[in-house]
SELO-336535 format. One record per residue (C-alpha): x, y, z. Coordinates in steps of 0.02 Angstrom, whole numbers, padded with zeros to 5 digits, always signed. Example, Ala and Ser with C-alpha at 12.3 -4.5 7.8 and 13.67 -1.06 7.14 Angstrom:
// SELO-336535
+00615-00225+00390
+00684-00053+00357
***
This chain:
// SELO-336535
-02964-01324-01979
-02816-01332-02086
-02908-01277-02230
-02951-01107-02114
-02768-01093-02073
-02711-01102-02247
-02827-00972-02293
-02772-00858-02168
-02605-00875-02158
-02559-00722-02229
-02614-00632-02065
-02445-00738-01981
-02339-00651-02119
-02422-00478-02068
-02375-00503-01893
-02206-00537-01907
-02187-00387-02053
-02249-00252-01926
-02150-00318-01795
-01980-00306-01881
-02043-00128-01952
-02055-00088-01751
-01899-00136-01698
-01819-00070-01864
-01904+00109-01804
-01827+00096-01638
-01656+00047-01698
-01645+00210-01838
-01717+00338-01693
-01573+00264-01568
-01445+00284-01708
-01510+00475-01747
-01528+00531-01572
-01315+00443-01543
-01295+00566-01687
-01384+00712-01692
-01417+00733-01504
-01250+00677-01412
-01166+00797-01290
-01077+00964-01333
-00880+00927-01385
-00846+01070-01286
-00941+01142-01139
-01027+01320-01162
-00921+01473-01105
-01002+01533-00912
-00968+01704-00896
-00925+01771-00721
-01050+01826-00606
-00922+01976-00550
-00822+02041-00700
-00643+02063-00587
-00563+02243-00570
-00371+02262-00595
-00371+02396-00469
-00449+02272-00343
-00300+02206-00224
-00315+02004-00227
-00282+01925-00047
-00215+01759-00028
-00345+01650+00043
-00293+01519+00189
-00404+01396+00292
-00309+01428+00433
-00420+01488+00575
-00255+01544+00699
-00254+01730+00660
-00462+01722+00681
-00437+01647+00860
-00282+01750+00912
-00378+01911+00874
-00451+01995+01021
-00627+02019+00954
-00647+02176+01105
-00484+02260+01082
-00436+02315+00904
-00275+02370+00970
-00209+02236+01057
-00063+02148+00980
-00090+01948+00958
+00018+01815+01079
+00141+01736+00985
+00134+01550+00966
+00304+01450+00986
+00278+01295+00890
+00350+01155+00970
+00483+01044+00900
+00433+00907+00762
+00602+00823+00748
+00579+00635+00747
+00739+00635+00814
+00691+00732+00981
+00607+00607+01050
+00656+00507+01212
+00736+00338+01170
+00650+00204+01248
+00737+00117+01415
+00629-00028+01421
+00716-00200+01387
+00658-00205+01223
+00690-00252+01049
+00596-00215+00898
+00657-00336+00766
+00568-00279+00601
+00437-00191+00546
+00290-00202+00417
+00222-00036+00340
+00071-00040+00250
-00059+00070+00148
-00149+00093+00301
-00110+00103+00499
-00240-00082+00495
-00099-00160+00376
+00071-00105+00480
+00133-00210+00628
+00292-00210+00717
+00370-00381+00789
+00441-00359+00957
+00539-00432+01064
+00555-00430+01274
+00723-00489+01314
+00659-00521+01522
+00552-00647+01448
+00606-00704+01283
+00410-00656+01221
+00404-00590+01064
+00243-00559+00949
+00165-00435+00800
+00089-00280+00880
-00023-00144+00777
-00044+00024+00781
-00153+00048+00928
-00110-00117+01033
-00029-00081+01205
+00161-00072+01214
+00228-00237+01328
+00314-00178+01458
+00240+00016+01459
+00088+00100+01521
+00031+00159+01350
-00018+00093+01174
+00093+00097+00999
+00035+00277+00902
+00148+00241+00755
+00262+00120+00666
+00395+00162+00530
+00502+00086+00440
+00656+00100+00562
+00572+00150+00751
+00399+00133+00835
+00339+00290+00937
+00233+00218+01096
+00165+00310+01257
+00240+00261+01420
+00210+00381+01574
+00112+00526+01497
+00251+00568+01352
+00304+00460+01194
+00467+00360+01181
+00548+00267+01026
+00595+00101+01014
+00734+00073+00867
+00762-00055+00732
+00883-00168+00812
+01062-00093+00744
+00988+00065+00692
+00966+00252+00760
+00821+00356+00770
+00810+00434+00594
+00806+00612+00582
+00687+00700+00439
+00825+00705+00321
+00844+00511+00348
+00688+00504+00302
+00683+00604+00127
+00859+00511+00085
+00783+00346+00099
+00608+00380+00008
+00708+00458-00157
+00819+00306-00141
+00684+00174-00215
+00720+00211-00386
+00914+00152-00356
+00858-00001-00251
+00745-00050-00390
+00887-00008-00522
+01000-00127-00416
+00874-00264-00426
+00833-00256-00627
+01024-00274-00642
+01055-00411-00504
+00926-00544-00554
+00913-00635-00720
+00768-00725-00778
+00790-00925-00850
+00612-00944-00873
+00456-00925-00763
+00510-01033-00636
+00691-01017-00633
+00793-00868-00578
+00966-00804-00572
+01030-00665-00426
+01184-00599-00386
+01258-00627-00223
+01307-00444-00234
+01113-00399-00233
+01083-00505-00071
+01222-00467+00041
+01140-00272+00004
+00959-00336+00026
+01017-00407+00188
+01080-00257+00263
+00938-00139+00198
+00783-00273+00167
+00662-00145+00203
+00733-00027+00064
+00717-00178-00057
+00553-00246+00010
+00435-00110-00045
+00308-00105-00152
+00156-00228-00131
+00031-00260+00013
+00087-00410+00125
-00067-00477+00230
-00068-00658+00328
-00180-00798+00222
-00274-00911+00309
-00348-01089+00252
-00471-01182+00353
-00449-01053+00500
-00282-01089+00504
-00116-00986+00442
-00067-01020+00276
+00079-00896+00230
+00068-00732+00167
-00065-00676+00024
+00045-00528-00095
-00067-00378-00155
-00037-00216-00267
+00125-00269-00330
+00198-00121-00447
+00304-00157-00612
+00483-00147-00601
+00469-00163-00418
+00572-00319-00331
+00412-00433-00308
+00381-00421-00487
+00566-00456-00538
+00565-00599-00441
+00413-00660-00543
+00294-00664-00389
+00124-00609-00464
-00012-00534-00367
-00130-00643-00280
+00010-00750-00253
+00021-00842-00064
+00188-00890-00029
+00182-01037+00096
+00365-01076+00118
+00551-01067+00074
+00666-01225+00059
+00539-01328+00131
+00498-01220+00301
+00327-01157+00320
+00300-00973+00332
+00127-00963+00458
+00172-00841+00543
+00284-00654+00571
+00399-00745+00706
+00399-00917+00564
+00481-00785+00421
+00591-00703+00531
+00666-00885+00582
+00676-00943+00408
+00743-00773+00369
+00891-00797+00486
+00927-00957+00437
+00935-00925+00243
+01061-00762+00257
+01196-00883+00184
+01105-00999+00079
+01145-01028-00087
+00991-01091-00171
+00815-01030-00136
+00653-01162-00169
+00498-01024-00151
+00326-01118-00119
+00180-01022-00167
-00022-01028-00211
-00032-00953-00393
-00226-00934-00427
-00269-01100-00340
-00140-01202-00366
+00031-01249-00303
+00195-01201-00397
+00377-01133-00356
+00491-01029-00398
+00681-01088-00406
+00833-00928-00338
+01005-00980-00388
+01088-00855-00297
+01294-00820-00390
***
């Protein structure tokens, strides 16, 4: 037996030859067809189906379907009603007279992400209402939450319930306080100085005007409740944007933050507590989740 494989062994080294010559054949004709037969630099010229006439009078083209409807399709004649559009003001509509008080409000990418915590001052309830739930107190459900008001239906017509201190903001409100972000984030970059990655400086210039405008400050990243075990863990951070005041304050995304100077943030009504009672504090102690694992971030606030 080994004498036969000795003798024939050449037939191994014939095997393996014509197998590398295959795959050497398949590697040149990939390398000439990535060459030779890649796409076009530069699509083909498509000349139009209709060469265009400068004596033809171009219309404007609109999608809007009112001057179709309007038209009396059996009278040629007949001159089309004129629509009054109603009034879109923000600031037209009725103020709210139900006794209650919204006390801040979450906007997010989408109407799922945005909830409004309110507050019933007959009852002392308060709680985090969405875009959708029904209004306490009213016969109707919330149809849209800002950053300042909440529009809601109560008796067959929408009313607006106000940031607690603030007025109904008017369009122009509106437009002044979305071009304002780049001077709120200016404000930040020079009002908080970095020691390290866990140790931070801020000015208490820069909080006294977060406090009176947090929601001006605040924006910028996708705030959603995290929950551990089925039970409330803090607040998960998402889509945070460079320069923005998350990112200044070296929170990263993914991060949960689970607390502030020891007090557990589980819930909307939890943060707005330990909001309140940090307004005048003088030294911040953030407790977060950073890709599984605990670590904090120290404020000294100057």
């Amino acid at each position: 037996m080994q004498d036969l494989i000795k003798r024939h062994f050449w037939v191994l080294g014939g095997i393996v030859v014509m197998v590398c010559a295959v795959f050497a054949a398949k590697a040149t004709n990939h390398v000439l067809e990535a060459k030779y037969l890649r796409d076009a630099d530069h699509a083909p010229k498509v000349p139009p189906a209709m060469p265009s006439s400068t004596n033809m009078v171009k219309q404007a083209r609109t999608k809007d379907g009112k001057p179709f409807a309007a038209r009396d399709m059996f009278c040629s004649d007949c001159t089309p009603p004129v629509v009054v559009e109603s009034s879109t003001d923000p600031s037209s509509i009725q103020a709210t007279s139900l006794p209650l008080v919204l006390l801040a409000t979450n906007v997010g990418l989408t109407d799922e992400d945005s909830y409004a915590t309110i507050v019933n001052t007959e009852n002392q309830r308060q709680g985090a209402y969405s875009i959708g739930d029904p209004m306490p107190g009213a016969t109707g459900k919330i149809t849209e939450i800002h950053y300042k008001y909440v529009d809601f239906e109560n008796n067959n017509h929408v009313e607006r319930l106000s940031l607690a201190g603030a007025a109904p903001p008017p369009v122009v409100a509106q437009a002044t306080e979305a071009g304002s972000g780049d001077d709120a984030q200016s404000q930040v970059a020079n009002g908080v100085k970095k020691i390290d990655d866990n140790h931070y400086e801020i000015s208490k210039d820069l909080v006294d005007k977060v406090t009176q405008n947090p929601i001006g400050f605040t924006k910028g990243a996708r705030v959603v409740p995290a929950m551990k075990d089925g039970k409330p863990n803090g607040f998960k951070l998402y889509s945070i944007r460079p320069g923005t005041t998350y990112a200044l304050l070296g929170i990263e995304n993914g991060d949960t933050i689970t607390g502030i100077n020891g007090m557990e943030l589980t819930t909307a009504e939890k943060a707005l507590e330990v909001y309140a009672k940090l307004r005048d504090a003088t030294s911040l102690e953030l407790s977060l989740i950073r890709r599984g694992k605990p670590d904090t971030i120290s404020y000294t606030i100057r």
